[in-house]
C-alpha positions in Angstrom: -6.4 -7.9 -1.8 -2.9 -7.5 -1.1 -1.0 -9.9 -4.0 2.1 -11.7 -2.7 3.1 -15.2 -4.2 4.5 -17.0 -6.6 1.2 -16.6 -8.5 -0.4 -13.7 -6.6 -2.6 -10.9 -7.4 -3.4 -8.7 -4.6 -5.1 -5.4 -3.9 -3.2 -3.6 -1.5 -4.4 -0.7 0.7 -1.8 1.4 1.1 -0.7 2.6 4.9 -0.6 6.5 3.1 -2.6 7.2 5.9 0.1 8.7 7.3 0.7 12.9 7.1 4.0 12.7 5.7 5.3 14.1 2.5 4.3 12.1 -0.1 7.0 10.2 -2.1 7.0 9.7 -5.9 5.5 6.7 -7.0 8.6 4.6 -7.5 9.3 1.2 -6.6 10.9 -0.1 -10.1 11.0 0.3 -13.8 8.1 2.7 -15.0 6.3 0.5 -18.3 4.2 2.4 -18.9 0.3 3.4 -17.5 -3.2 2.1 -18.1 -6.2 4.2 -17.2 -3.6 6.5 -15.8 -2.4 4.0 -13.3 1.3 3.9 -13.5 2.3 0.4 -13.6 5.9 -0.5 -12.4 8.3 -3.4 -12.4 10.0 -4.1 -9.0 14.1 -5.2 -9.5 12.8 -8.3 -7.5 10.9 -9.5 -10.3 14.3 -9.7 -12.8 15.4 -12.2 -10.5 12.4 -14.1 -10.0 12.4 -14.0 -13.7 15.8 -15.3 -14.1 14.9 -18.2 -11.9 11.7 -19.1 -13.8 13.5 -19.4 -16.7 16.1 -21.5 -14.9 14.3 -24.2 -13.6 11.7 -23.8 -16.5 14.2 -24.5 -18.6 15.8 -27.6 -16.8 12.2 -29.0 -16.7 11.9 -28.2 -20.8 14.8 -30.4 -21.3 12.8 -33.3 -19.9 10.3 -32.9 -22.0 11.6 -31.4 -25.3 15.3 -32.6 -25.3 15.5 -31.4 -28.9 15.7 -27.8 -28.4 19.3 -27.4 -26.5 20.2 -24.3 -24.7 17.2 -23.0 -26.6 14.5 -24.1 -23.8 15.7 -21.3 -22.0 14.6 -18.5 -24.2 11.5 -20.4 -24.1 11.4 -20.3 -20.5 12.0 -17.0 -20.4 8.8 -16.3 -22.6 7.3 -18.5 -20.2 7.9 -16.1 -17.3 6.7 -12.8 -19.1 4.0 -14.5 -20.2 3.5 -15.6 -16.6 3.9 -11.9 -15.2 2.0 -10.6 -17.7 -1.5 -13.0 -16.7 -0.3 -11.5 -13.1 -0.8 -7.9 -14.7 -4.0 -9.0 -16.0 -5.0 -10.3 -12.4 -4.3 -6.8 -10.9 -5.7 -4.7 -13.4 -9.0 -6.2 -12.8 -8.4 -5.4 -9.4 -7.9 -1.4 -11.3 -11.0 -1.5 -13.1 -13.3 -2.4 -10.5 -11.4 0.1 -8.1 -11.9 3.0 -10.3 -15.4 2.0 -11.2 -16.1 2.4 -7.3 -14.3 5.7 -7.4 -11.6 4.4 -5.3 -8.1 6.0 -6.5 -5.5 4.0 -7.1 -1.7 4.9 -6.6 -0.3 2.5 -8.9 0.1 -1.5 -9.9 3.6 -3.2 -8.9 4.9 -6.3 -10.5 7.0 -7.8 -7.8 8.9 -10.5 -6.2 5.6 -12.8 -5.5 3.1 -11.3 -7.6 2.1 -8.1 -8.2 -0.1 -5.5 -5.7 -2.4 -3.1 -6.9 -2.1 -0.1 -4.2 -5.6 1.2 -3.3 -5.9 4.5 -1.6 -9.1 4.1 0.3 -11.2 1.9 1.6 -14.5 0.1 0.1 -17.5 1.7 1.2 -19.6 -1.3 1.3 -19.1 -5.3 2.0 -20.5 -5.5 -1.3 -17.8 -3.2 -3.3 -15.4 -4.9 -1.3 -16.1 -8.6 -1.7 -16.3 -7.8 -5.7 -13.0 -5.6 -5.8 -11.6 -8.7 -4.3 -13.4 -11.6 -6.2 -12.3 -10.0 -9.7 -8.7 -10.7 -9.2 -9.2 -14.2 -9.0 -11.9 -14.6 -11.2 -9.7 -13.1 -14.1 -7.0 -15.7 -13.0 -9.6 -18.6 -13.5 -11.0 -17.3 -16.6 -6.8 -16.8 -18.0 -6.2 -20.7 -16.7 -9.9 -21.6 -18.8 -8.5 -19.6 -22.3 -5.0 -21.2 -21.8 -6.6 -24.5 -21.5 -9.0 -24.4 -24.1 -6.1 -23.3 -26.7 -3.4 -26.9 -25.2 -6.8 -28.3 -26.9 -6.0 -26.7 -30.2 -2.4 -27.7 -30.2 -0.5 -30.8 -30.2 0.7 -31.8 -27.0 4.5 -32.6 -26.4 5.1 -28.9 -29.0 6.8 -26.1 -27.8 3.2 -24.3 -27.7 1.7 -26.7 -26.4 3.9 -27.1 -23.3 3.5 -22.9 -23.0 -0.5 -23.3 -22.8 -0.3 -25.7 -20.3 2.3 -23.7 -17.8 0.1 -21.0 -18.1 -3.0 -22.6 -17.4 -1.6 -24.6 -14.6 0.4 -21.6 -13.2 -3.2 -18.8 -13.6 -5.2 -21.7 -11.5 -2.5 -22.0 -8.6 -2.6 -17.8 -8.8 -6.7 -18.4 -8.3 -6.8 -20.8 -6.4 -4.1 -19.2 -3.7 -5.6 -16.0 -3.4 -9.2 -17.4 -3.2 -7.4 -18.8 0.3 -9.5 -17.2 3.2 -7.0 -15.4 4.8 -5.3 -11.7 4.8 -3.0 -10.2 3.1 -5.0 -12.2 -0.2 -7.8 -11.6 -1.7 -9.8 -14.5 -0.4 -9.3 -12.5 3.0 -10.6 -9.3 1.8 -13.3 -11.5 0.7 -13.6 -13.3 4.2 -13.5 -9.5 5.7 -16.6 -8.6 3.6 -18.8 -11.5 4.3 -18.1 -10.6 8.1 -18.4 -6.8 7.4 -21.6 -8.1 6.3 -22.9 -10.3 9.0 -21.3 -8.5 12.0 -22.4 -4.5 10.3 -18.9 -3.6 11.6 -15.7 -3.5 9.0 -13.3 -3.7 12.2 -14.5 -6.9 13.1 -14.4 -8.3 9.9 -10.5 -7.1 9.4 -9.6 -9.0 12.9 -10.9 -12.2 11.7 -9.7 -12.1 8.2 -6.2 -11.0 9.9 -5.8 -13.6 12.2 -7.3 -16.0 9.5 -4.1 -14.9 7.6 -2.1 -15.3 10.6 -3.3 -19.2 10.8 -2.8 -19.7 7.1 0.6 -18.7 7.2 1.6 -21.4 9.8 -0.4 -23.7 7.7 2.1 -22.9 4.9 5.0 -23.3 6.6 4.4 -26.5 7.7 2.3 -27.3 5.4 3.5 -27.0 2.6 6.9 -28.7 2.7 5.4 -32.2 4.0 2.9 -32.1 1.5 5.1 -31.7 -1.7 7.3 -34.3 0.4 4.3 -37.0 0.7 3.2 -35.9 -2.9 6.8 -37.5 -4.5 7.6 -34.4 -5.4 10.9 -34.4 -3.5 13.1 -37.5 -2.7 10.5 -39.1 0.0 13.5 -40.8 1.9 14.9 -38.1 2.5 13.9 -34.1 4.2 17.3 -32.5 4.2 17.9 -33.1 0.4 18.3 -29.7 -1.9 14.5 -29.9 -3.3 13.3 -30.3 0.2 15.3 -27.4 1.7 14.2 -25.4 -1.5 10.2 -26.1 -0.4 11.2 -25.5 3.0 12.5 -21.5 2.1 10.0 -21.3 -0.6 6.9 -21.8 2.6 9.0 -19.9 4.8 9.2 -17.2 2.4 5.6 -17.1 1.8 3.9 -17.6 5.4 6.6 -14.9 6.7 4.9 -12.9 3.8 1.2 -13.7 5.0 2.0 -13.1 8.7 3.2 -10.0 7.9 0.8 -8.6 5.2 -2.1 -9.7 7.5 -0.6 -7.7 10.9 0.0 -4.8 8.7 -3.7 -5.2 7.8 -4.9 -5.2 11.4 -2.7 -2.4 12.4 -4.2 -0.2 9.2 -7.1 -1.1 10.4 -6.9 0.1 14.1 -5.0 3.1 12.7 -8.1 4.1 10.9 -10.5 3.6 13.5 -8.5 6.4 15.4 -8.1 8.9 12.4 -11.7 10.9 13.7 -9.2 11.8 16.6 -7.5 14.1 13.9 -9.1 16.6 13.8 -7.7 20.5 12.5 -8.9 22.8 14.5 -8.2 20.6 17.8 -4.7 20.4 16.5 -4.0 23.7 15.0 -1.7 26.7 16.9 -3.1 29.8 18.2 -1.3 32.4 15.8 -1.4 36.3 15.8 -1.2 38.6 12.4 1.9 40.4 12.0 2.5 42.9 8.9 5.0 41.9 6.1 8.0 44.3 7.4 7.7 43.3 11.4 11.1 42.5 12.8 11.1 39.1 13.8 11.8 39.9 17.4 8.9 42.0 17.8 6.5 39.1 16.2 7.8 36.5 18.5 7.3 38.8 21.6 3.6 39.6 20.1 3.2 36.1 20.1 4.5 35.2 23.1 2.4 37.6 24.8 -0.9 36.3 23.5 0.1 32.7 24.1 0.6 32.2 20.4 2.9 29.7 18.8 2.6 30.9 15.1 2.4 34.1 12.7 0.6 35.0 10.1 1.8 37.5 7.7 -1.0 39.7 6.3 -1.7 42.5 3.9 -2.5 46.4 4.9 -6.4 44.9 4.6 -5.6 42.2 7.3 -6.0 39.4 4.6 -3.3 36.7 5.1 -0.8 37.0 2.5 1.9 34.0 4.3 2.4 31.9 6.9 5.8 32.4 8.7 8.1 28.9 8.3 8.5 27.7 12.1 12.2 26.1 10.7 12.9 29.2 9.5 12.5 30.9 13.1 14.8 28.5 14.3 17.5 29.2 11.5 17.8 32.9 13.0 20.1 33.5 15.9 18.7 35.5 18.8 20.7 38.7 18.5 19.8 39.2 14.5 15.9 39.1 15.1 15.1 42.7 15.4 17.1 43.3 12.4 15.3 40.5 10.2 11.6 41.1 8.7 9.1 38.4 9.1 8.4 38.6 5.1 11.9 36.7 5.0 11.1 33.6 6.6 7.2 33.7 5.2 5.8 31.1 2.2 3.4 32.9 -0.1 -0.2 31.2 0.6 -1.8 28.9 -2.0 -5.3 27.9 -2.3 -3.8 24.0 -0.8 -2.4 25.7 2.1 -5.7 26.9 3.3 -7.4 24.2 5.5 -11.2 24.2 6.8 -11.2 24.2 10.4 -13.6 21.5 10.6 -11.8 18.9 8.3 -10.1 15.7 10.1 -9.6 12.1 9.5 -8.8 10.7 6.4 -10.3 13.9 4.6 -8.1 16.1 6.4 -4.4 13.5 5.7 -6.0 13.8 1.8 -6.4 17.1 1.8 -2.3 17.6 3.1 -0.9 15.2 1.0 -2.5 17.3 -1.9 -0.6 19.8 -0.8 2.5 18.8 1.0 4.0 21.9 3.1 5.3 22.5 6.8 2.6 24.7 7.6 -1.2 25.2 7.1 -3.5 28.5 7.6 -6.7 27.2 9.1 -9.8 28.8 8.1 -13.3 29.0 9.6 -16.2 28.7 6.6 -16.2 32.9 6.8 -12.8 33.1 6.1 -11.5 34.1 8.9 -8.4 33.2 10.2 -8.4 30.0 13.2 -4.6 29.5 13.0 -1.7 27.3 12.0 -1.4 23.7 11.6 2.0 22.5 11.6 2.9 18.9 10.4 4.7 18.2 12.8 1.7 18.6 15.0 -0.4 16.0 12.6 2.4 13.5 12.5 2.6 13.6 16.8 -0.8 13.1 16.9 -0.9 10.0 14.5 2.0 8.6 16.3 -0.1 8.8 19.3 -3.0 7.1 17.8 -0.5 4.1 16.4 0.7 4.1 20.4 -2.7 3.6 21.7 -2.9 0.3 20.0 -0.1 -1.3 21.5 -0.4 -3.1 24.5 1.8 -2.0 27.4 3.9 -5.2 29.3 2.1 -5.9 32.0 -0.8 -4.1 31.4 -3.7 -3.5 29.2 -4.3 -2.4 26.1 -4.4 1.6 26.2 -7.6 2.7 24.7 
């Protein structure tokens, strides 16, 4: 349920499919972690924040004159308050993701919303209808509390103006991301209900996508001429400032959609082709040289048995280091014979030992654990297959991205 709007909440599955070196999980302002999930403020949201309060705070002097300049520290408790229902939106999105065993990276307050980042996918409709259902349903319940409490108040009081922004503002977060259409949650949910029906999760992602991809126009027109024929811009009038601000605001959020749902597809697609990853059809043929080997003589060993990697390994035979393919390349030609292979070599770790037959997404996990240039492949024995490189990994996903695009002209390549 990917989370992108004003009042969004969306879990997100993250495209960390890919075998690069994995990046810290930045992204903004670390506040702090719950359930070890770090969570992080985007700089996007200070200036969303800044404009809540701003307009918040015009609207306040409408209604409660009498505080001044003070409506806008008001407001601004207004928009934490407002981000912090959206924090409650996601975590449940957390909860229910780590009560699947699905690992999450971390929760992002941002621009529209916030975005829970979920590493993997649900195994079943089921888990994935409810890991997208909770969102909302925690909006609905926050916009239900916040309304019962206006009833405890008096209305036209500071409070009670506070209770009823955020009861008004948690429905419009529910009642936008119960909308049946990728990147939001009611499109994970749509996906699930056709996972179900159809017993295939691809089929379920294209019609949530382009679901999305329909919603999104529907917003950009949409959206605009409603507010218009609502009265809530000047109705003689489309070019006036509140008009043009409704006009970005939709733009801004179907460009959002459209793109949050083709990202979805293509993530999709891509995983459909991760089985193709597979170790030992990707890994190099590689030949054991002992530690003091002159570099030359290793690459002419090599080259003789067709190899393109070494091994360094102990008097026993046992592989001790993989030789760095960069570090090859850093050597000229005519100081090879006079450089030792146990120069260029990283010392092997238990990460950096790869089962022959791992590939798909257990294989990308099991490198971003352990993020290095260069693998030793193993058979179950032990015994030494040869050398992935990541370079290798990350040609081979590029190819299975390629195959999804469609050529001009032509069709799809399969």
């Amino acid at each position: 349920m990917p989370d992108r709007t004003s009042a969004r909440g969306t879990v997100r599955d993250t495209e960390s499919d890919r075998p690069q070196r994995p990046k810290k999980a930045g992204g903004g302002l670390l506040m702090g972690r719950v359930l070890g999930v770090p969570i992080y403020v985007a700089p996007s949201w200070f200036l969303v924040a800044a404009l809540i309060t701003w307009f918040f705070g015009n609207q306040l002097d409408r209604v409660l004159p009498e505080l001044g300049n003070g409506r806008y520290l008001v407001s601004l408790f207004f928009a934490v308050a407002f981000y912090g229902s959206v924090l409650v939106h996601e975590l449940a999105h957390t909860v229910a993701a780590l009560r699947f065993g699905l690992p999450v990276r971390r929760i992002q307050l941002q621009f529209f919303g916030g975005v829970s980042e979920i590493e993997k996918e649900s195994q079943t409709p089921g888990r994935e209808f409810t890991l997208a259902f909770v969102g909302p349903l925690l909006s609905l319940l926050l916009a239900g509390v916040f309304w019962a409490g206006l009833l405890a108040v008096e209305a036209g009081t500071v409070p009670g103006v506070l209770l009823a922004g955020l009861a008004i503002s948690n429905l419009i977060v529910a009642v936008f991301n119960l909308l049946p259409g990728l990147p939001l949650d009611g499109g994970r949910m749509l996906r699930a209900l056709v996972w179900k029906i159809s017993g295939d999760p691809m089929t379920g992602t294209v019609a949530a996508a382009w679901t999305g991809r329909a919603l999104a126009l529907v917003v950009l027109i949409g959206l605009p001429l409603a507010t218009h024929a609502g009265g809530f811009t000047d109705r003689d009038s489309y070019t006036g400032a509140d008009s043009l601000t409704d006009a970005l605001l939709a733009a801004i959020l179907a460009a959002i959609i459209w793109t949050g749902a083709g990202n979805s597809l293509r993530v999709a697609r891509l995983r459909q082709r991760l089985p193709a990853l597979q170790a030992r059809r990707l890994t190099r043929r590689a030949v054991p040289v002992s530690p003091e080997t002159p570099l030359s003589e290793a690459l002419r060993r090599a080259n003789d048995a067709g190899a393109r990697a070494l091994v360094v390994v102990d008097a026993s035979g046992d592989p001790v280091s993989l030789v760095r393919e960069a570090g090859i390349a850093e050597v000229p030609e005519h100081r090879r014979p006079w450089v030792q292979v146990s120069t260029l070599a990283e010392d092997l770790t238990d990460g950096m030992r790869v089962p022959a037959e791992l590939s798909g997404e257990p294989l990308l996990e099991h490198l971003r654990a352990t993020p290095v240039t260069e693998y030793l492949v193993v058979e179950e024995t032990g015994e030494i297959y040869g050398v992935l490189s990541t370079a290798d990994v990350e040609r081979a996903f590029v190819e299975a991205m390629a195959k999804d695009r469609r050529p001009p002209g032509g069709p799809a390549a399969d």
